[in-house]
C-alpha positions in Angstrom: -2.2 25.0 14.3 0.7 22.4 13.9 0.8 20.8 10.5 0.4 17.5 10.3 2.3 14.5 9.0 1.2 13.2 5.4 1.7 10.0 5.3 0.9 7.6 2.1 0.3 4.1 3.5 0.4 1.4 0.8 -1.4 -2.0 2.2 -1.1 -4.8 -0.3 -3.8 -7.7 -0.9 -1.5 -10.1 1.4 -1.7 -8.1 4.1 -5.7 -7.0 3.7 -6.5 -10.8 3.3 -4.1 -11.9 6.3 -2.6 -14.4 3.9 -5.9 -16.2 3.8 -8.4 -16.1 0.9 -10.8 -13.7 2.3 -10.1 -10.0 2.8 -10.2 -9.6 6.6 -12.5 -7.0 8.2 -10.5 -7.1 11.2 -7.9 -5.7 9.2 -9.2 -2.5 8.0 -11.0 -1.9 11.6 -7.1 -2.3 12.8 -6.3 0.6 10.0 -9.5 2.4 11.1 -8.4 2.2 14.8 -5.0 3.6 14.5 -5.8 6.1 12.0 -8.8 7.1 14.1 -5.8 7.6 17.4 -3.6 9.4 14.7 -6.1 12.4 13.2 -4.5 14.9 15.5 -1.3 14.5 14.0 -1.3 12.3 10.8 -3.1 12.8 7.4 -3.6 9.9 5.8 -3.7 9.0 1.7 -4.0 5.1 1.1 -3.3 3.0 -1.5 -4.8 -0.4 -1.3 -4.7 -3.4 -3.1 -7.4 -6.5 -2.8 -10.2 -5.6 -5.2 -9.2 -8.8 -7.0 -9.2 -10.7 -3.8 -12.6 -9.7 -2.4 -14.1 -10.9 -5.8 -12.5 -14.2 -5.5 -14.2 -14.8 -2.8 -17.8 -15.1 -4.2 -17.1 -15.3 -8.1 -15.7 -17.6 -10.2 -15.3 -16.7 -13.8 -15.5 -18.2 -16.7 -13.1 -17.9 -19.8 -11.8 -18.8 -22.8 -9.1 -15.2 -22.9 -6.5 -14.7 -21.2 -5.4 -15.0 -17.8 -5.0 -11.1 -17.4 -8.3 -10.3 -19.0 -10.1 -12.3 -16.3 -8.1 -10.6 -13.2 -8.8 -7.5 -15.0 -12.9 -8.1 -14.8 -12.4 -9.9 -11.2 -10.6 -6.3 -10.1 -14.1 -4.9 -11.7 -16.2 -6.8 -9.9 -14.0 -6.7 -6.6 -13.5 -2.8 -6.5 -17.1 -1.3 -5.1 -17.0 -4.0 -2.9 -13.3 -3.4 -1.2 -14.6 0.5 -1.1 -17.9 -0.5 0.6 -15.9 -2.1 3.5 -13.9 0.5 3.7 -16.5 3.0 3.9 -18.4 1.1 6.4 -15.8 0.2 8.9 -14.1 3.6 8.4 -17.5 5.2 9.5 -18.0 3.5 12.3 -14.5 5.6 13.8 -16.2 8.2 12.2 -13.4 8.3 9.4 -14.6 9.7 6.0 -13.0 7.8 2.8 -13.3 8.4 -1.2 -12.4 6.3 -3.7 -9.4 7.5 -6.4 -8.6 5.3 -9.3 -5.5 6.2 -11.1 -3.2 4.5 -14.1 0.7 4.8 -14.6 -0.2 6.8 -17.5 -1.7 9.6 -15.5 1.8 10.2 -14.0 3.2 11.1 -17.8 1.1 13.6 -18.2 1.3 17.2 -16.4 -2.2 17.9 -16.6 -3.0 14.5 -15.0 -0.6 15.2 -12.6 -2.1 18.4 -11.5 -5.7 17.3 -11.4 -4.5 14.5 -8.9 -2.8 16.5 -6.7 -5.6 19.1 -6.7 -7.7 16.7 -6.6 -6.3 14.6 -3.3 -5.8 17.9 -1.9 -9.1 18.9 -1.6 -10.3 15.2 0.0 -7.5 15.4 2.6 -8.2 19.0 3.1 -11.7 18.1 4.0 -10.8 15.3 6.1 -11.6 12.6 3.7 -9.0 9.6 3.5 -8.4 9.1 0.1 -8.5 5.3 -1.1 -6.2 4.6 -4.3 -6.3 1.9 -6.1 -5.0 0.8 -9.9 -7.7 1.3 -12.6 -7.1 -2.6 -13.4 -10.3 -2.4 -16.1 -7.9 -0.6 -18.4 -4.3 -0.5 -16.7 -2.3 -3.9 -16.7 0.3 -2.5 -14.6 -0.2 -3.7 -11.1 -1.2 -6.8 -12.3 1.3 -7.8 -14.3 4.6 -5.3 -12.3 4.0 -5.5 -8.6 1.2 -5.3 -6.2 0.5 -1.0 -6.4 4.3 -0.8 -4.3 4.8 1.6 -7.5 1.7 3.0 -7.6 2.0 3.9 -3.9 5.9 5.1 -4.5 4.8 7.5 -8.0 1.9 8.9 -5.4 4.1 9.6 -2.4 6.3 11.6 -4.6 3.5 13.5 -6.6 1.9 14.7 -3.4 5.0 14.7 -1.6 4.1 13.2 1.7 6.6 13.5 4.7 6.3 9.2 5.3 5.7 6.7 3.0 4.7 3.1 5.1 4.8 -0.1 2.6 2.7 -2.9 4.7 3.8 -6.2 4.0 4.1 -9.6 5.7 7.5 -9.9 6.8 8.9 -7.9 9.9 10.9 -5.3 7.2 13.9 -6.0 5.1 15.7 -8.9 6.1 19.5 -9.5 5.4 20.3 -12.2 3.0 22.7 -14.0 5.3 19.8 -14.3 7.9 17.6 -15.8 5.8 19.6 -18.2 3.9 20.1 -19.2 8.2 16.4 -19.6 8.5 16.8 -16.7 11.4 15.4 -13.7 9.5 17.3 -10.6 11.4 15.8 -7.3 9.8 17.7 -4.8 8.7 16.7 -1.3 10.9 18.0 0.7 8.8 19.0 1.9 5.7 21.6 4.9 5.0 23.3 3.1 2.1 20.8 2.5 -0.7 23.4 0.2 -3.4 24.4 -2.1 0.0 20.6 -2.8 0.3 20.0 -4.0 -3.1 22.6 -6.4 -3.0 21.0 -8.0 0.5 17.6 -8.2 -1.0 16.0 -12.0 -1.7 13.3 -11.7 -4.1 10.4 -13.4 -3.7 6.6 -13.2 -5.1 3.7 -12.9 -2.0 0.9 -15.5 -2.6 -2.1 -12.8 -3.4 -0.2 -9.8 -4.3 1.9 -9.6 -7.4 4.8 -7.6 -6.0 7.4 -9.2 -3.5 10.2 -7.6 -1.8 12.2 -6.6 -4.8 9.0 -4.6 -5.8 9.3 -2.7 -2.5 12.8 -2.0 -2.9 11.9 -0.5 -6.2 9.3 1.2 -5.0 11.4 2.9 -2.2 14.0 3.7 -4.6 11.4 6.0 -6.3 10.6 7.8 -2.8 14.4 8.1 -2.5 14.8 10.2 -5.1 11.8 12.5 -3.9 13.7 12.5 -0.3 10.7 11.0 1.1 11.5 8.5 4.0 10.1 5.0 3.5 9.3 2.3 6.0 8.3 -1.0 4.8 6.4 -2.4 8.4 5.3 -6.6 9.0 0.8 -4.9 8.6 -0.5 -8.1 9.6 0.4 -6.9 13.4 -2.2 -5.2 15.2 -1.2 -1.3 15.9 1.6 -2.1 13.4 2.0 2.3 12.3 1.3 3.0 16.2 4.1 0.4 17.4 6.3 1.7 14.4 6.1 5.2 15.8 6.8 4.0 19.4 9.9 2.0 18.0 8.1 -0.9 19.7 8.3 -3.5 16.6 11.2 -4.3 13.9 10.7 -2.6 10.9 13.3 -1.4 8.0 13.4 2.7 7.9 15.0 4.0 4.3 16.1 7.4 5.3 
């Protein structure tokens, strides 16, 4: 049997919620579908934001503390619902998920370290996707640092996957010059890691807390593990298929 491709696929809350305020169904049947077309050859591990989003859409709370402390309970409330649509429109292409919750701490410790990669090991080795998220009821990391692209990066490299995909909402890295010409031109790709920092235009994305210089971050930590990023436009149907097929623009860090 040929081994397949591991590939760690990081989907942020911009791209689950389609940039509206509601996480989009038709979004995760889009990652069911192409996931569903890729099982012969692809093993996938996911790391998804949104579980603040999805609870924003029927709960308003209430409080006198601190901004963080009331994201932390919406990402509470939000997380069994996020895995419940995952598990329900993952079913339905007869895709098995499980739910992981993990903290930046976890990746200081060797024993943690372990357990996770057992662990996720043991899920993808049974042909259940793995579904990652921040434990936001105690960890203030990806709410405060950057929309899991860090999480997904720290992941990648643990398990060492052979492709890590960052979906986001822009078509890839753009150049500087390009943008600051309102003609975004992405860049294809990237050989020379120091050139690409100096090209990148940081901005925040309106759900997510991370932003391209998160991403860049992120793939800087892959880098070092020699694990290939892409960071792909997710809110395109097909958008791993058409990346594949070269059929999209998309920035590849080799």
């Amino acid at each position: 049997m040929q081994k397949k491709k591991r590939i760690l696929l990081k989907i942020g809350s911009n791209t689950l919620t389609k940039e509206t305020d509601n996480i989009s169904r038709g979004k995760i049947e889009d990652l069911a579908n192409q996931i569903a077309k890729l099982q012969d050859t692809c093993e996938f591990i996911i790391v998804s934001s949104g579980a603040i989003a999805v609870a924003k859409q029927f709960v308003k709370l209430e409080s006198q503390r601190k901004e963080l402390f009331v994201k932390q309970a919406l990402a509470s409330i939000g997380q069994p619902h996020l895995i419940r649509i995952y598990q329900e429109i993952f079913r339905e292409y007869g895709l098995l998920t499980s739910q992981c919750l993990l903290s930046y701490s976890d990746f200081e410790k060797d024993q943690s370290k372990t357990n996770i990669v057992n662990t996720i090991n043991v899920l993808v080795n049974n042909n259940y996707i793995p579904i990652i998220n921040e434990n936001d009821t105690v960890a203030t990391d990806e709410i405060k640092f950057g929309d899991n692209d860090k999480l997904g990066a720290l992941t990648a490299s643990l398990l060492d996957v052979d492709l890590f995909i960052i979906a986001t909402n822009t078509n890839g890295i753009y150049t500087k010059e390009s943008i600051e010409s309102g003609k975004p031109e992405t860049i294809k790709l990237v050989e020379d890691f120091d050139a690409l920092i100096n090209e990148v235009v940081n901005s925040k994305s309106s759900h997510g807390s991370g932003g391209m210089q998160s991403k860049i971050e992120a793939a800087e930590v892959t880098k070092k593990a020699n694990i290939e990023t892409w960071i792909v436009n997710g809110l395109e149907d097909d958008f791993i298929i058409n990346a594949f097929e070269n059929k999209i623009p998309f920035t590849k860090i080799k």
